[in-house]
C-alpha positions in Angstrom: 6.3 -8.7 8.2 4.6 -7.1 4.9 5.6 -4.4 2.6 2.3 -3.0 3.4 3.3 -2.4 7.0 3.5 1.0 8.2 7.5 2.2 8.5 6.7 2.3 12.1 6.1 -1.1 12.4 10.0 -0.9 11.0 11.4 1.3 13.4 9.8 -0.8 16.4 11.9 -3.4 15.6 15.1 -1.8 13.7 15.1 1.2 16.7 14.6 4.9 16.5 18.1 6.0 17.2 18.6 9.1 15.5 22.5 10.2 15.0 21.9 14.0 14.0 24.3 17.6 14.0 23.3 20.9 14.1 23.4 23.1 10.8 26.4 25.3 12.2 28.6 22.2 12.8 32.1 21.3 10.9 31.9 19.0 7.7 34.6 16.9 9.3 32.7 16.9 12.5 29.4 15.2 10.5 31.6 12.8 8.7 33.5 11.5 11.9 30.5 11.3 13.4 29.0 9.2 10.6 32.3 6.8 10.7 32.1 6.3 14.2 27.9 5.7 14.4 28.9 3.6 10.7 26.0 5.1 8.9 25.8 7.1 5.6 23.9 10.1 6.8 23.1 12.4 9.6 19.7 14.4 10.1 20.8 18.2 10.5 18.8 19.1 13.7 18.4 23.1 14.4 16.4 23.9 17.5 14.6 20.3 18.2 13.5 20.5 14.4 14.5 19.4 11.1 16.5 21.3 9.1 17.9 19.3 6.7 20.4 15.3 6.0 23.9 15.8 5.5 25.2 12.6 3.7 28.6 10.7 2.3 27.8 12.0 -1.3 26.8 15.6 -0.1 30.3 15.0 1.3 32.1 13.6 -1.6 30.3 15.8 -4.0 30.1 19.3 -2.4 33.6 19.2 -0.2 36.3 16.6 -2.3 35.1 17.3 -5.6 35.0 21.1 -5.3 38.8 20.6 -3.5 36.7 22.2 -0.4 38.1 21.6 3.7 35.9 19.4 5.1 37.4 21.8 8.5 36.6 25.1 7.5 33.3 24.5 5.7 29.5 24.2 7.7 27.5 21.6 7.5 25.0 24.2 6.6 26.4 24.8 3.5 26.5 21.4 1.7 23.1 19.6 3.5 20.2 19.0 1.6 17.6 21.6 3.2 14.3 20.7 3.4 14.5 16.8 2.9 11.8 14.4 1.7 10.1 13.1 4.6 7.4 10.4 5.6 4.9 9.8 8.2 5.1 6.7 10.7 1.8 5.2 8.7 3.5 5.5 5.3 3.8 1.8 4.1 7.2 0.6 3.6 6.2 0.1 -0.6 5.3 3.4 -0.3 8.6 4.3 1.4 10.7 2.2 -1.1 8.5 4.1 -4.2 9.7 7.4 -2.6 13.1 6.6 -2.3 13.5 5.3 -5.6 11.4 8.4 -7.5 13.4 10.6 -5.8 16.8 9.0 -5.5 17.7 9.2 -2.1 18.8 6.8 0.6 17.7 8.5 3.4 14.3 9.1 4.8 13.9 10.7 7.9 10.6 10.0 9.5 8.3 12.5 11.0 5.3 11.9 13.6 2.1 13.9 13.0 3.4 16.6 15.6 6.5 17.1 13.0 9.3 15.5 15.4 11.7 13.1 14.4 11.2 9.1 15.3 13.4 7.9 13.3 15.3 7.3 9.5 14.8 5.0 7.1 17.5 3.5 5.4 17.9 2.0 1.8 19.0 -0.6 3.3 16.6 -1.0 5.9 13.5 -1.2 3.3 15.2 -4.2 1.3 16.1 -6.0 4.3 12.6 -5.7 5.3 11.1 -6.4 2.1 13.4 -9.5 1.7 12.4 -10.8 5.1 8.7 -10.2 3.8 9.4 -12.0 1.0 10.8 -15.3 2.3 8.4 -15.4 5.0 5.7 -15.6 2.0 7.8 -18.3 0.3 8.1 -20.2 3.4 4.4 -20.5 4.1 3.5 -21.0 0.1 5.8 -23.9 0.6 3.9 -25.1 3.8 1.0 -24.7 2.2 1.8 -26.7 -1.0 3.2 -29.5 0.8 0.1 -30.0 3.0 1.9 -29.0 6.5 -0.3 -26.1 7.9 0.8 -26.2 11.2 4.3 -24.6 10.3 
């Protein structure tokens, strides 16, 4: 477990369940859905093909804070189109660099044929890094105290 590893290497082990809606769903639909899967975002999915993320703070943002109905208004209307992406072979550092230049805690991940395998989470990358990272310390500390065979 490295942070140069590919973010496939990730989503062998985290799993590739995807929780999406389509673009013409209800708000309130998307946001039940997210409390009942317990995740902060949903991939908006339009004909086997991604059309956008719909997330808690599109939610809080573009709904409560504009005194919106999460009932009457589309999914549609408050996703972010278009989201940033990444490639099963992009590195989670690269993944974590993207996230954090672009300020998003969501990355849905695309194969080379442009379907979904999976999303990234913010959450998911530090877990992974800070699994990476006491693995490292552990072996350093083998190492130091002479026992290689741990």
């Amino acid at each position: 477990m490295k942070i140069l590893d590919r973010v496939s290497t990730l989503l062998r082990q985290k799993g590739k369940e995807v929780y999406s809606v389509p673009s013409d769903a209800s708000v309130y639909s998307a946001i039940e859905l997210m409390a009942e899967k317990q995740v902060g975002a949903l991939l908006v999915v339009d004909e086997n093909r991604l059309a956008g993320i719909i997330s808690e703070r599109d939610y809080a943002r573009k709904v409560i804070l504009m005194s919106r109905s999460s009932k009457d208004t589309f999914v549609r209307e408050i996703m972010t189109a278009s989201p940033i992406t990444v490639g099963c072979d992009t590195s989670v550092d690269e993944a974590m660099r993207i996230m954090t230049t672009h300020r998003v805690r969501h990355l849905p991940v695309i194969d080379s044929e442009g379907h979904i395998t999976g999303v990234l989470s913010i959450g998911d990358l530090v877990n992974w890094i800070i699994t990476s990272q006491d693995e490292t310390i552990s072996q350093l500390e083998h190492y130091i105290s002479g026992d290689m065979c741990a």
